[in-house]
gemmi code that builds the backbone of each chain (N, CA, C; Angstrom):
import gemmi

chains = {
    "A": [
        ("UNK", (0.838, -1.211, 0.000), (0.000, 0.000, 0.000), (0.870, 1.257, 0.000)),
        ("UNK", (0.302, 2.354, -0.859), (1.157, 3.807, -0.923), (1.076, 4.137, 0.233)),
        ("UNK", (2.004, 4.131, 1.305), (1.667, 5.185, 2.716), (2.526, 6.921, 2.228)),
        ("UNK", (2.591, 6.944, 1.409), (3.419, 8.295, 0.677), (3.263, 9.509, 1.617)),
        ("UNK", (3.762, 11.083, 1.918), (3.325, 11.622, 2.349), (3.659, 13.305, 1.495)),
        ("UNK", (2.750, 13.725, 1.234), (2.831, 14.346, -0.039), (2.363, 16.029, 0.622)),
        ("UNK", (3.008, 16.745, 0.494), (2.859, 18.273, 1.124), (2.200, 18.865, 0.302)),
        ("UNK", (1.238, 19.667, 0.501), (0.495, 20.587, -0.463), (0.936, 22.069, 0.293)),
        ("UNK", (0.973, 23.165, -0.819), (1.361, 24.242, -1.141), (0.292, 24.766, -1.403)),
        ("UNK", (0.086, 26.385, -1.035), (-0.617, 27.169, -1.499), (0.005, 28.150, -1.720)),
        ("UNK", (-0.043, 29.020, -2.670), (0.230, 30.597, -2.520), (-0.924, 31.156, -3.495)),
        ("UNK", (-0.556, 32.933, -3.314), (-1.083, 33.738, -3.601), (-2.615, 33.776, -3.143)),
        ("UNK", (-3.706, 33.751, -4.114), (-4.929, 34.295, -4.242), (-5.787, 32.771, -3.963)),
        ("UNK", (-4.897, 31.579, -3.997), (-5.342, 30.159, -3.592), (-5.283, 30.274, -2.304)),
        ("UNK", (-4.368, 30.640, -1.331), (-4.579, 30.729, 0.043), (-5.644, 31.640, 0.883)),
        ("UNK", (-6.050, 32.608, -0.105), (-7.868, 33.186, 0.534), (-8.327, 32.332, 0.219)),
        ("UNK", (-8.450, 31.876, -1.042), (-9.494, 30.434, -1.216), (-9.955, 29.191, -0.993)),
        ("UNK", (-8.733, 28.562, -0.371), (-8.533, 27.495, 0.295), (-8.579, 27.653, 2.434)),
        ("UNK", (-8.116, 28.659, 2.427), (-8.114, 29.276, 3.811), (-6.935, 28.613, 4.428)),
        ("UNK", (-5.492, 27.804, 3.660), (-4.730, 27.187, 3.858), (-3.605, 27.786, 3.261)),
        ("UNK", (-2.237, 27.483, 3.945), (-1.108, 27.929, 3.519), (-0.506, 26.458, 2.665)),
        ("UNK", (-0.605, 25.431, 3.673), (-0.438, 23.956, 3.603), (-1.149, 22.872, 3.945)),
        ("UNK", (-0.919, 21.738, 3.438), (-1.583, 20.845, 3.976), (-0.848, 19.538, 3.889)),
        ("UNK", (-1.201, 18.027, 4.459), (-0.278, 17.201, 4.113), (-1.174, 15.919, 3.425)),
        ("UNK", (-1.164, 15.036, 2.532), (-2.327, 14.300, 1.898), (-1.218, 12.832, 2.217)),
        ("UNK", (-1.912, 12.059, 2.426), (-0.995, 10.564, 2.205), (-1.767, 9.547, 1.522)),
        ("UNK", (-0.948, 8.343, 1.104), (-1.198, 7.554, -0.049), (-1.973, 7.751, -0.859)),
        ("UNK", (-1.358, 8.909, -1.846), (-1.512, 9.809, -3.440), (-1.187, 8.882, -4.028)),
        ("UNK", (-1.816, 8.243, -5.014), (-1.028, 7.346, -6.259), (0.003, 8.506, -7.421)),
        ("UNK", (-0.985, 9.622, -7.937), (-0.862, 10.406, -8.521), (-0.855, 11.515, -8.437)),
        ("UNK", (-0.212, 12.671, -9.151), (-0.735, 13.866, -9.540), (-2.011, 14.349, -9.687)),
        ("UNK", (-2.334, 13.706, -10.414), (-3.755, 13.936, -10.536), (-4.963, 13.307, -9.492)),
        ("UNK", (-4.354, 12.268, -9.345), (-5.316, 12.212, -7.571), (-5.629, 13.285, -6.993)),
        ("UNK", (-3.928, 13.696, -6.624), (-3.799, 14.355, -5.632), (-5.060, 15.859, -5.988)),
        ("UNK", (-4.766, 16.609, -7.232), (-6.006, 17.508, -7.820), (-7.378, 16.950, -7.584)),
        ("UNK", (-7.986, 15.871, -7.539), (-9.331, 15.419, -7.679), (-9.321, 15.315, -6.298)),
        ("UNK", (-8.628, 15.131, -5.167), (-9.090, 15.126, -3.744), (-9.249, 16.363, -3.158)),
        ("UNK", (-8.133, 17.214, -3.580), (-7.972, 18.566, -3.202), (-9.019, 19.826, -3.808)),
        ("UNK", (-9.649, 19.429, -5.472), (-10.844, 19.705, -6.120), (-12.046, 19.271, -5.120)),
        ("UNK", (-12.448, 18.348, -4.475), (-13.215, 17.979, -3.589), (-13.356, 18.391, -2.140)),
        ("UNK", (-11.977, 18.541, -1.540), (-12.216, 19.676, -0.246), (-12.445, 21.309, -0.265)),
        ("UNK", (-11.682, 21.390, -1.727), (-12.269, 23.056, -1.872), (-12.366, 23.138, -3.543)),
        ("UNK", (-14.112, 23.186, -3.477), (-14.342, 23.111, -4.973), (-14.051, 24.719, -5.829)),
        ("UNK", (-13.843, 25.172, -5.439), (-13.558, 26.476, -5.832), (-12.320, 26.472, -6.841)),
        ("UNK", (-11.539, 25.539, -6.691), (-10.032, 25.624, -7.104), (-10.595, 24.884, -8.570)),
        ("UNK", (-11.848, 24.201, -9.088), (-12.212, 24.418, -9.785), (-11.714, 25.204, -10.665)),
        ("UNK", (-12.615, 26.330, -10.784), (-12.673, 27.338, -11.401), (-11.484, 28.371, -11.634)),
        ("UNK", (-9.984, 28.173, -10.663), (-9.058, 28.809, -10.371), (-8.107, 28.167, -11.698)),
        ("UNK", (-7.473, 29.149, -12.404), (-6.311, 28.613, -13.115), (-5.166, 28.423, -12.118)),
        ("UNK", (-4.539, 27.612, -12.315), (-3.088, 27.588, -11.685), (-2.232, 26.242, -12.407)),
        ("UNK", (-1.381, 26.442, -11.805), (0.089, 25.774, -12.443), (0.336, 24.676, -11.125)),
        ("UNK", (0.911, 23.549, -11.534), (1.287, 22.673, -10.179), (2.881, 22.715, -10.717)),
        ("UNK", (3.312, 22.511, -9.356), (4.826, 22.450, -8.904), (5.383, 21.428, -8.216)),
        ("UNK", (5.768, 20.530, -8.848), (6.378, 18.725, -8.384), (7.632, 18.860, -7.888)),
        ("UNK", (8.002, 19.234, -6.669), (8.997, 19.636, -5.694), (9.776, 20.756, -6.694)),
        ("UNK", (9.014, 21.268, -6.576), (9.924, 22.737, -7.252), (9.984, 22.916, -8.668)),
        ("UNK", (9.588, 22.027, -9.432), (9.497, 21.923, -10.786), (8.254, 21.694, -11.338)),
        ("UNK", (8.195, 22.962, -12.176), (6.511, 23.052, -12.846), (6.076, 21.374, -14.089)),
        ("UNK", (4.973, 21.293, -13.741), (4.546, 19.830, -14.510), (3.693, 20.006, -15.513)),
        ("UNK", (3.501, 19.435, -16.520), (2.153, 20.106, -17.215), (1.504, 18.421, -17.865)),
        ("UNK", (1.501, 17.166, -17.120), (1.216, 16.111, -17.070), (1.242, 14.743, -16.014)),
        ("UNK", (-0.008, 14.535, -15.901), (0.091, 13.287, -14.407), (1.623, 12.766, -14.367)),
        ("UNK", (1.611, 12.646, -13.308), (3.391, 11.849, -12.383), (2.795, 11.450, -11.200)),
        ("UNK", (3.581, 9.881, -11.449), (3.510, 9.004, -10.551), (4.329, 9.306, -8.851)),
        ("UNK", (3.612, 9.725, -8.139), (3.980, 9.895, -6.380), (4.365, 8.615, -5.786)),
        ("UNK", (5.512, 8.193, -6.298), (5.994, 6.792, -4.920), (7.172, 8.285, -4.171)),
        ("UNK", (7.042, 7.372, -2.508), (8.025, 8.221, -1.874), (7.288, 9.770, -1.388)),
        ("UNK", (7.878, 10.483, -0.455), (7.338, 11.913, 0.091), (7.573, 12.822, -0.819)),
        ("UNK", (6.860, 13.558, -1.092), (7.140, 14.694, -2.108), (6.518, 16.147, -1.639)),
        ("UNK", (6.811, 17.182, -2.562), (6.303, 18.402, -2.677), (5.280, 18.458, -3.608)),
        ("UNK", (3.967, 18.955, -3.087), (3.227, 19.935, -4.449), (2.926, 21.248, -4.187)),
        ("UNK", (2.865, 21.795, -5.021), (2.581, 23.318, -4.913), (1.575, 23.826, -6.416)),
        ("UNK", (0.725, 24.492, -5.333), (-0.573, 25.116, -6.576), (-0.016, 26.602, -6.689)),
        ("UNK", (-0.127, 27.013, -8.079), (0.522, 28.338, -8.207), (-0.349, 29.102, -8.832)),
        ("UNK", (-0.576, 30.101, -8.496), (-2.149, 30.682, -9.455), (-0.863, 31.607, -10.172)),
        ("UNK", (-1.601, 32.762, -11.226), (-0.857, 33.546, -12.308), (0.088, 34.426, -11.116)),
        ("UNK", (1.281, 34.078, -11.636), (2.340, 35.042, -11.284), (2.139, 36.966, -10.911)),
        ("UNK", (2.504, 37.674, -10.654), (2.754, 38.817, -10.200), (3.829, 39.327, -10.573)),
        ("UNK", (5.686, 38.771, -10.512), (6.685, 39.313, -9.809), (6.696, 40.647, -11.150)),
        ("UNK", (7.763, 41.679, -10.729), (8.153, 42.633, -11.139), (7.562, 44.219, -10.785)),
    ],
    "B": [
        ("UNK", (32.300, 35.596, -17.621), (31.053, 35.324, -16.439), (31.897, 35.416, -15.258)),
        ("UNK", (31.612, 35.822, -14.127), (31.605, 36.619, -13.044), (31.875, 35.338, -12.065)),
        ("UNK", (32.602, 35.247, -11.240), (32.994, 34.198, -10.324), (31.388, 33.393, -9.874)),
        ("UNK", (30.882, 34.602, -9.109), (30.361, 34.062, -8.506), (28.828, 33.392, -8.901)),
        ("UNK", (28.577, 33.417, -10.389), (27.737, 32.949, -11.288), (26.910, 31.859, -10.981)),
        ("UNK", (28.093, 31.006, -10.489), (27.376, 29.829, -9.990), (26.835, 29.283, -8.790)),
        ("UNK", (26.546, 30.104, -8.305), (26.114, 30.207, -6.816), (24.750, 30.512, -6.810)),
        ("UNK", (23.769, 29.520, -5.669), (22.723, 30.588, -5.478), (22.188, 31.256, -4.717)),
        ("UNK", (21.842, 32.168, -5.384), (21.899, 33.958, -4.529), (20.144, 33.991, -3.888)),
        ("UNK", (20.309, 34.780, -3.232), (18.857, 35.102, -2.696), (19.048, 36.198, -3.546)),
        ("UNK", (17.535, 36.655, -3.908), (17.571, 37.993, -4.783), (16.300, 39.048, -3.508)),
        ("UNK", (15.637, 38.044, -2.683), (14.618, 38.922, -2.488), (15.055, 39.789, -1.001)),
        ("UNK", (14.543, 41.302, -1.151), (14.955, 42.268, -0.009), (13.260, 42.628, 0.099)),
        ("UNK", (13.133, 42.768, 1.581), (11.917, 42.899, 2.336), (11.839, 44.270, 2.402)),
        ("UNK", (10.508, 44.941, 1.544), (10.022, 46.256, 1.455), (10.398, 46.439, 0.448)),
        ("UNK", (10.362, 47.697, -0.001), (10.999, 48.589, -0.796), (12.320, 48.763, -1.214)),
        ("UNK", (12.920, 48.862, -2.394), (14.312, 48.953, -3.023), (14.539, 50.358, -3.113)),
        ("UNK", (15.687, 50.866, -2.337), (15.546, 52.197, -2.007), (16.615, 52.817, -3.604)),
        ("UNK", (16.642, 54.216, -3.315), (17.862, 54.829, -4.233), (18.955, 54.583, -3.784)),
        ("UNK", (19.479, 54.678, -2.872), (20.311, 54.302, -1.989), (20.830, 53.442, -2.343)),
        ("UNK", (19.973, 52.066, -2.185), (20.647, 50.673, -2.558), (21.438, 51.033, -3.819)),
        ("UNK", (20.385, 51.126, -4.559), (20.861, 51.482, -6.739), (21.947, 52.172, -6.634)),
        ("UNK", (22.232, 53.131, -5.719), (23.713, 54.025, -5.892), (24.284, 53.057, -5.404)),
        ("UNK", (24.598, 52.580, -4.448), (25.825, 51.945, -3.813), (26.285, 51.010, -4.744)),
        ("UNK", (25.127, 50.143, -5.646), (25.237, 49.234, -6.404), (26.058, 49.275, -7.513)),
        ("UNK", (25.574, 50.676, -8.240), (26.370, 51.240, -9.506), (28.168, 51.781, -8.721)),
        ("UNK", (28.139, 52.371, -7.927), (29.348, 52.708, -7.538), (30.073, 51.811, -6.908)),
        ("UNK", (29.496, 50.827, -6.756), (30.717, 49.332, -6.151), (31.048, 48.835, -7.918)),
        ("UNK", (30.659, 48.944, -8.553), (31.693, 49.096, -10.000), (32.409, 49.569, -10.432)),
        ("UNK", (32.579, 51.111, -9.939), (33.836, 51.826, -10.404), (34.697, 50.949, -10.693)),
        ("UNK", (35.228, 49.687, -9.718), (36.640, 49.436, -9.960), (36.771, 48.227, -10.764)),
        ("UNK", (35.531, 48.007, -11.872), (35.880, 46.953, -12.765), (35.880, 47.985, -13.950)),
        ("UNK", (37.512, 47.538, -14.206), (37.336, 49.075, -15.695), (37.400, 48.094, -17.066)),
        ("UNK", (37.074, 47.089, -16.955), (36.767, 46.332, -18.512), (35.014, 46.716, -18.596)),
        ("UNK", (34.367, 46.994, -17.940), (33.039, 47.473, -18.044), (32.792, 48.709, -18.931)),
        ("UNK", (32.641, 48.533, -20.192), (31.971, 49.786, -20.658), (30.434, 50.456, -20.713)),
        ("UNK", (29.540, 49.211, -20.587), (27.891, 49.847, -20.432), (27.686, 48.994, -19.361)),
        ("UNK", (26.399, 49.647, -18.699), (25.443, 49.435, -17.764), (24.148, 49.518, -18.208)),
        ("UNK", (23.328, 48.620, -18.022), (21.833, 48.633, -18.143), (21.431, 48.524, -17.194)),
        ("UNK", (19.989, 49.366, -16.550), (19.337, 49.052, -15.372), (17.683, 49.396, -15.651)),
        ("UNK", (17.231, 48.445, -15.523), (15.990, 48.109, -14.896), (15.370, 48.184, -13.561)),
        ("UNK", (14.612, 49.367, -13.639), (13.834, 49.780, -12.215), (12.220, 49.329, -12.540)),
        ("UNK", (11.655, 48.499, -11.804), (10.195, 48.191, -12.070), (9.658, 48.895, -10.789)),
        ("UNK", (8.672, 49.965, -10.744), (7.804, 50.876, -9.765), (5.945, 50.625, -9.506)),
        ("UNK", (5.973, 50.427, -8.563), (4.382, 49.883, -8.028), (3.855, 51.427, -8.825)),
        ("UNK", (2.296, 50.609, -9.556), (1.948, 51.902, -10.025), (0.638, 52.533, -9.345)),
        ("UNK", (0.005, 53.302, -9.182), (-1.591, 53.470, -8.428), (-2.151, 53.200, -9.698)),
        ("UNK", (-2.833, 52.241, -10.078), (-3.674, 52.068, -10.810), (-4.770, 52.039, -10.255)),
        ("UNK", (-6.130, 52.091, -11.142), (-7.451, 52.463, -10.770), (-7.502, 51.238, -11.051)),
        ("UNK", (-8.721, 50.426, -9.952), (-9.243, 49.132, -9.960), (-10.187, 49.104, -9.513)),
        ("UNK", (-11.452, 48.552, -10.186), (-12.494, 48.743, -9.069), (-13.136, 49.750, -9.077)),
        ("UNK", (-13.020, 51.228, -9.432), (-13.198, 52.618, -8.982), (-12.280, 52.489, -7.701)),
        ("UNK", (-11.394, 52.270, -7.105), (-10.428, 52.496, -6.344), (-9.115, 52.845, -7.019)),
        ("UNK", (-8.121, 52.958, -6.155), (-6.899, 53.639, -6.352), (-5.979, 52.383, -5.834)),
        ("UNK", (-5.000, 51.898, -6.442), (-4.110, 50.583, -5.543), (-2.870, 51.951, -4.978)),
        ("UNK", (-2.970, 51.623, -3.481), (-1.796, 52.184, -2.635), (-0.463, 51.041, -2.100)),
        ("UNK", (-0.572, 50.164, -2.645), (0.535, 48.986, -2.230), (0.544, 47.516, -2.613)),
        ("UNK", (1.390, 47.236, -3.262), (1.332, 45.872, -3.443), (2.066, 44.999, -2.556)),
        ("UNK", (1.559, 43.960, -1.344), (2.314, 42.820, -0.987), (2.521, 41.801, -1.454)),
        ("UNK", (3.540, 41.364, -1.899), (4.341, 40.647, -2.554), (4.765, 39.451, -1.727)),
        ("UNK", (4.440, 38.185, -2.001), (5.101, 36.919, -1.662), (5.496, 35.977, -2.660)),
        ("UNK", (6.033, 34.749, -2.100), (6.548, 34.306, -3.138), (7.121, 32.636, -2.642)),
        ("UNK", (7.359, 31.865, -3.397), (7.608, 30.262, -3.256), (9.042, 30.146, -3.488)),
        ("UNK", (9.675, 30.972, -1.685), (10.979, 31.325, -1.814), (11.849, 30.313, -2.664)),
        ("UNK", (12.163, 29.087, -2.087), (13.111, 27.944, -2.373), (12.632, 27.774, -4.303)),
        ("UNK", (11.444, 27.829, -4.526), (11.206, 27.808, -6.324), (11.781, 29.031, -6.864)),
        ("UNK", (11.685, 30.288, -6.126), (12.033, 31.263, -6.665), (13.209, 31.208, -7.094)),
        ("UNK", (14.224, 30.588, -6.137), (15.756, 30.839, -6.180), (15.987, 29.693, -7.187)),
        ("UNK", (16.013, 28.873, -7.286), (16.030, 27.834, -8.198), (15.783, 28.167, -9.758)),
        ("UNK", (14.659, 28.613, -9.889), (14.501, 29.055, -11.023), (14.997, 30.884, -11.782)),
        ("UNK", (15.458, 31.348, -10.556), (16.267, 32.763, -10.678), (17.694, 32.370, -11.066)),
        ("UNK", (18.341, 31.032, -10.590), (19.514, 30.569, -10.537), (19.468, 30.162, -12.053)),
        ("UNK", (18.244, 29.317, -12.859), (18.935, 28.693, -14.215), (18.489, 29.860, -14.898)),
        ("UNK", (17.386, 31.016, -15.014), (17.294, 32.168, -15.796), (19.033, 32.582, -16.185)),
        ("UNK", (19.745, 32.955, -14.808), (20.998, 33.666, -14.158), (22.023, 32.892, -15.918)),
        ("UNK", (21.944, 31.589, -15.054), (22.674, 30.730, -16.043), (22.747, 30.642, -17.348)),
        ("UNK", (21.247, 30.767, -17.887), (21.137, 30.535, -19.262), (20.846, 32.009, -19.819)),
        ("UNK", (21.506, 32.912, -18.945), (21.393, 34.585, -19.540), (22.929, 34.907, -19.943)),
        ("UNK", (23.879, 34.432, -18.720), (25.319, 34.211, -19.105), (26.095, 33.116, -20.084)),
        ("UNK", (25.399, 32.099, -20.634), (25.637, 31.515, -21.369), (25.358, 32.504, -22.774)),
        ("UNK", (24.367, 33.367, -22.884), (23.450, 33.706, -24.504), (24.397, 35.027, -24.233)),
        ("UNK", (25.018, 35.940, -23.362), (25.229, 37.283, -23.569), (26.847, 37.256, -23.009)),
        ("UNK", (27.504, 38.064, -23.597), (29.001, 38.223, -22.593), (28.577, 39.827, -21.547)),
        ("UNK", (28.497, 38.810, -20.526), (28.089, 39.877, -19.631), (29.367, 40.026, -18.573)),
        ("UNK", (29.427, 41.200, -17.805), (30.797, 41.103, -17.111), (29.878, 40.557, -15.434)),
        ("UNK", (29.024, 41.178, -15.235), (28.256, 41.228, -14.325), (26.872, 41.040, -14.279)),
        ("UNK", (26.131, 40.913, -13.438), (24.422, 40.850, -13.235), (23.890, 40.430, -11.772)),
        ("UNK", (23.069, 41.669, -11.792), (22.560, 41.656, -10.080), (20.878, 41.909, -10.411)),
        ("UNK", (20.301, 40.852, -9.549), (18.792, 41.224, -9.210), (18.738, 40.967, -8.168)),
        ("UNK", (17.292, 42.009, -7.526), (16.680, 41.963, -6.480), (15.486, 42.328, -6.608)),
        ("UNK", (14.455, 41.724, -6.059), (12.870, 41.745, -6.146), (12.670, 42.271, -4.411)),
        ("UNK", (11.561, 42.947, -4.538), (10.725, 42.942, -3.288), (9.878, 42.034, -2.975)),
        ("UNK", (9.984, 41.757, -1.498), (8.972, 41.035, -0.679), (8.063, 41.879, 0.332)),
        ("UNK", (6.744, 41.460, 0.828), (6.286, 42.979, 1.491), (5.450, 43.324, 0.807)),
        ("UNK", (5.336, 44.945, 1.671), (4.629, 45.875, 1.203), (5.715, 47.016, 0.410)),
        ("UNK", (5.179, 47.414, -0.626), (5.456, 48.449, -1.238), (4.577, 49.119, -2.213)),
        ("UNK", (5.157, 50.429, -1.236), (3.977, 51.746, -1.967), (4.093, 51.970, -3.183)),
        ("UNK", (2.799, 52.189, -3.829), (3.245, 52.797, -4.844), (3.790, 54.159, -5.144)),
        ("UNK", (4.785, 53.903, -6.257), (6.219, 55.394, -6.034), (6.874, 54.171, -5.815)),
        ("UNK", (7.352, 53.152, -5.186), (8.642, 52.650, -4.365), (8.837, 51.759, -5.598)),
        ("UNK", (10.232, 51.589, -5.464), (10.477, 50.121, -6.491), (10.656, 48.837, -5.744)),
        ("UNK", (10.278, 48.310, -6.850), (10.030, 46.802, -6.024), (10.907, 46.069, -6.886)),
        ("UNK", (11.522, 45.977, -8.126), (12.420, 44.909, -9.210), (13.969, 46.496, -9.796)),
        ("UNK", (14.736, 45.109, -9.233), (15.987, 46.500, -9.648), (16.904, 45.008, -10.906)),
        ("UNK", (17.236, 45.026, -11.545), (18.024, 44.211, -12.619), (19.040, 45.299, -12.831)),
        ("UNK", (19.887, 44.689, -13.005), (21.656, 45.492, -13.264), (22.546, 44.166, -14.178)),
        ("UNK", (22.678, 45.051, -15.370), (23.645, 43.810, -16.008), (25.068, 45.091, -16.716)),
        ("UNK", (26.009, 44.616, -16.549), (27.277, 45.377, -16.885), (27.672, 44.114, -18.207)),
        ("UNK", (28.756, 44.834, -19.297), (29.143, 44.883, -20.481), (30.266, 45.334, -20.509)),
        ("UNK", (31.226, 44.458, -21.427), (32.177, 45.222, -22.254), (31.432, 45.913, -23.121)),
        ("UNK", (31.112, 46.266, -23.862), (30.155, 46.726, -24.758), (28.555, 47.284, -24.436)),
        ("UNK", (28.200, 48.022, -24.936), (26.493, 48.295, -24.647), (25.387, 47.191, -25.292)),
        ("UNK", (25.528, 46.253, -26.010), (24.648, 45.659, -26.782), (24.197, 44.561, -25.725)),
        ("UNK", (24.922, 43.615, -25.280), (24.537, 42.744, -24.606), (23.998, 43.211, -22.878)),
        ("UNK", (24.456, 43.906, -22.577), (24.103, 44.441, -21.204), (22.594, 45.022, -21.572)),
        ("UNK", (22.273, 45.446, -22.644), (20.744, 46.072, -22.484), (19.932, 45.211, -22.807)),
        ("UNK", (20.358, 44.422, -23.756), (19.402, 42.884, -24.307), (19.763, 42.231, -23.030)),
        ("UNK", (20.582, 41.993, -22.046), (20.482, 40.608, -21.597), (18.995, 41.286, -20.468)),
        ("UNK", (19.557, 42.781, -19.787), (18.514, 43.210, -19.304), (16.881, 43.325, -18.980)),
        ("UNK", (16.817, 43.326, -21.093), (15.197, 43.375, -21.136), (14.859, 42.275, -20.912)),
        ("UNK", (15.826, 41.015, -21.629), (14.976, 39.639, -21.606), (15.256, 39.063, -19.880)),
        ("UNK", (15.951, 39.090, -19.416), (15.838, 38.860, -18.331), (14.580, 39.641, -17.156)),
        ("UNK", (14.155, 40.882, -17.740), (12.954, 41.179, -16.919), (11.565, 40.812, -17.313)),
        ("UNK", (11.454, 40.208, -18.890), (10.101, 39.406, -19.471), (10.600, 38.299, -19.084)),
        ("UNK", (11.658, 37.385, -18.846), (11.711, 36.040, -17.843), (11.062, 36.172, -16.297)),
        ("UNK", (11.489, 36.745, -15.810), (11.529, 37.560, -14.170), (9.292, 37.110, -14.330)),
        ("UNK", (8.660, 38.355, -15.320), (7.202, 38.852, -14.942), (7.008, 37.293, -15.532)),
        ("UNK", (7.248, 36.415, -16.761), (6.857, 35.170, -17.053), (7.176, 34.271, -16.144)),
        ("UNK", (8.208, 33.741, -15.364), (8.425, 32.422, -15.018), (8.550, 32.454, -13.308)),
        ("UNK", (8.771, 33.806, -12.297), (8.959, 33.963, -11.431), (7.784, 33.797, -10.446)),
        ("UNK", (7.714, 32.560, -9.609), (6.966, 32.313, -8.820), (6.587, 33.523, -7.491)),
        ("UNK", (6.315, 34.646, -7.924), (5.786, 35.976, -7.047), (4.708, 35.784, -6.843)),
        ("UNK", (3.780, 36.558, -6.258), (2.334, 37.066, -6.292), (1.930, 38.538, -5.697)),
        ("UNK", (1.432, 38.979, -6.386), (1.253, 40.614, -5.470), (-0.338, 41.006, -5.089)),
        ("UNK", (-0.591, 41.109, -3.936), (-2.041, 41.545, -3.767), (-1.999, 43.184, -3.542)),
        ("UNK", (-2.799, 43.474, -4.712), (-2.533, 45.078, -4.836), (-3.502, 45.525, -3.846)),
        ("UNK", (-3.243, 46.258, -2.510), (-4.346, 46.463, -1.929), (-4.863, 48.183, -2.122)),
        ("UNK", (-6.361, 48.249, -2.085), (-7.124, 49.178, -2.357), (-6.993, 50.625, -1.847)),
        ("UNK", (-7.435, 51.590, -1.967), (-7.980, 52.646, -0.978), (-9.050, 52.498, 0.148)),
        ("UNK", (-9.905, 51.655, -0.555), (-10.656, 51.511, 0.390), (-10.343, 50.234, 1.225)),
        ("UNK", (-9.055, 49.680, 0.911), (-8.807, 48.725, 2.137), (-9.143, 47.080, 1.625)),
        ("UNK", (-9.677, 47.381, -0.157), (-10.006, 45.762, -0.375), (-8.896, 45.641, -1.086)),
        ("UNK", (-8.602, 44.474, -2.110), (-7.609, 43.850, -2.093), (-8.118, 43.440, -3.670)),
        ("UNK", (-7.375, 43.225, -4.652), (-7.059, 42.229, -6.216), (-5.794, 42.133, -6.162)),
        ("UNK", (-5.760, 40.506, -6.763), (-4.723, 40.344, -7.196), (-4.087, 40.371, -8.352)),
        ("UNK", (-3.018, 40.906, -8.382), (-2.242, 41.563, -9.783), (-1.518, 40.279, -10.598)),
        ("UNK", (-2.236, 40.071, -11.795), (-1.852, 39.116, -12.759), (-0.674, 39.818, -13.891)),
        ("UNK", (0.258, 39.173, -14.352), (1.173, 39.279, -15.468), (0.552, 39.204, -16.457)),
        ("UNK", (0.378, 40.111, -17.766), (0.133, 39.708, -19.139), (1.077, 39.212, -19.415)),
    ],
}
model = gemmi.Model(1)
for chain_id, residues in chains.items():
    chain = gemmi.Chain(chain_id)
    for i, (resn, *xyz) in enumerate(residues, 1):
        res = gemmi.Residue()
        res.name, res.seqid = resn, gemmi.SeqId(i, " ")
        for name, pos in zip(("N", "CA", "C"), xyz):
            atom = gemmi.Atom()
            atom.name, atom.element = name, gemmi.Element(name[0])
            atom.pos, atom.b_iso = gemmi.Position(*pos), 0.0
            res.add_atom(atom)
        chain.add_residue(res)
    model.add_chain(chain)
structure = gemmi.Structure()
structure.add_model(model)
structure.setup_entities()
């Protein structure tokens, strides 16, 4: 069984929305799990564009979670 | 490329990027005399109207440890494309008023060509790929958040 332990990230305009900075999810098979559980505690993120971040590196396709990892939800950038 | 190139740097200073800083910055160069141009990039919080409000400040955060990481291979793959002698950034974290600067970029040159190109493209990398966020807050005290075109 996955006992994985997988960190969730929030920033920006996701952390009013979620009412979370972090959170921690365990035995994630996937990436995309991990979105369809986290879509289900706060449906709002729905409707939110954002970018995911697979320990620090932006993804733009499901990846397999064996082992503890990072995710991070990134809504549209700001800097400058 | 500059010794310390390969290192990674924190870029972010809490508040406002004063004049101050920018002088000390330009004048701790005097003593590289293979430098013939300087380019600098000042990015300034603006009061824009939002809302029918006025934005008086943007706080700025950011996904420190992604930030630096990905400030580090920009760094890299800017000194690989340009002969640069030098290059310094610093972003704000915080609050900053608008009037204050919040993005200072500094790239030095033997020459003027590459120091102003490595400049611009390095500040459309910076607003594209830089894990920031700024909540521009209101006059009246509410809050949007400021998206990159």
């Amino acid at each position: 069984m996955n006992t994985n332990k997988i960190s969730i990230l929030f920033f920006g305009q996701l952390t009013e929305l979620t009412g979370k900075t972090e959170l921690e999810l365990s035995g994630i098979e996937d990436t995309l799990a991990a979105q369809e559980i986290l879509k289900d505690l706060f449906p709002k993120l729905g409707q939110t564009p954002y970018l995911l971040a697979l320990d620090r590196e932006i993804i733009h396709e499901n990846i397999p979670l064996k082992g503890n990892h990072t995710l991070a939800l990134l809504p549209p950038y700001a800097g400058g | 490329m500059t010794m310390n190139s390969h290192r990674i740097r924190n870029i972010f200073i809490q508040g406002p990027i004063s004049a101050a800083f920018i002088a000390e910055k330009i004048a701790a160069h005097a003593v590289k005399l293979n430098i013939g141009g300087h380019s600098i990039f000042l990015g300034q919080v603006r009061a824009d109207q939002k809302e029918n409000q006025e934005v008086l400040c943007i706080e700025y955060t950011t996904y420190e440890e992604m930030a630096l990481d990905v400030m580090h291979k920009i760094r890299q793959e800017i000194f690989d494309q340009y002969e640069l002698t030098c290059l310094h950034i610093y972003h704000s974290l915080g609050t900053v008023k608008a009037g204050e600067i919040s993005l200072f970029v500094f790239t030095s040159s033997i020459h003027r060509k590459p120091a102003i190109d490595a400049c611009s493209e390095i500040v459309e990398r910076i607003k594209k790929e830089l894990p920031v966020w700024g909540k521009e807050i209101l006059s009246d005290q509410t809050h949007v958040w400021k998206e990159n075109k």
